[in-house]
C-alpha positions in Angstrom: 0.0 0.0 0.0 3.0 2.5 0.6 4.4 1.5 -2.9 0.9 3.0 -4.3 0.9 6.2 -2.1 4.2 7.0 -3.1 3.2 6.4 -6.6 0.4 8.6 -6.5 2.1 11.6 -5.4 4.4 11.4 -7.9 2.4 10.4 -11.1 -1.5 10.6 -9.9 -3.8 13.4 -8.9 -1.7 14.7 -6.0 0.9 16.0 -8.7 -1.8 17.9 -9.9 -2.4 19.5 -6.8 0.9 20.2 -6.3 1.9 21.9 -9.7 -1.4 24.0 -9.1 -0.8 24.8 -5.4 3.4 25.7 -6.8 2.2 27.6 -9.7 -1.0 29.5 -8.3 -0.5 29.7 -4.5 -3.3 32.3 -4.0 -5.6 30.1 -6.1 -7.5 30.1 -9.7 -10.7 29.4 -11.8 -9.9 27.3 -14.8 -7.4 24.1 -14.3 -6.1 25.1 -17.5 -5.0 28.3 -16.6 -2.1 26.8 -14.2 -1.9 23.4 -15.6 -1.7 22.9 -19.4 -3.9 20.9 -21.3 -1.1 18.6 -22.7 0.6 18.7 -19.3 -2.5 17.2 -17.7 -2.8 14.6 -20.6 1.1 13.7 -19.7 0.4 13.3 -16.1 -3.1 11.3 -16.9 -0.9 9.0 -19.2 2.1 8.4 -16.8 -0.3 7.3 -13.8 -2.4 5.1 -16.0 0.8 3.3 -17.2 2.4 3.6 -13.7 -0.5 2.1 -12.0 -0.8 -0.8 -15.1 -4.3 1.0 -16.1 -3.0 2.1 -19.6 -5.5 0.3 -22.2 -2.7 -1.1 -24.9 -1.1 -2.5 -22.2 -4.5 -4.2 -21.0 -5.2 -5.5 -24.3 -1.9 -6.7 -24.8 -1.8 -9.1 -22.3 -3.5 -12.5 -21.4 -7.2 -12.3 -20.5 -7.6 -12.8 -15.9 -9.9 -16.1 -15.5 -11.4 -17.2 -12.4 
């Protein structure tokens, strides 16, 4: 369980929050001004790979049976 906290401060949501709270410490309106859209695609992409949720990877490998 540590392995995933640690890994979602540095590729999940809490990145986010940290580049947002770095770059706009007295706050915004629009995500997108602090954060930009590609950047927040990046990070999206990085966590879904990190975390084994990225959907070539899925398809690539063997099907889970019960």
């Amino acid at each position: 369980m540590n392995a995933v906290t640690l890994k979602n401060r540095e590729f999940g949501p809490a990145i986010v929050m940290e580049i947002a709270e770095r770059r706009a410490p007295q706050g915004f309106n629009n995500i997108e001004d602090v954060i930009t859209h590609r950047e927040l695609e990046d990070i999206s992409v990085a966590y879904k790979i990190e975390a084994g949720f990225d959907p070539e990877a899925l398809n690539q490998r063997p099907s889970l049976t019960v």
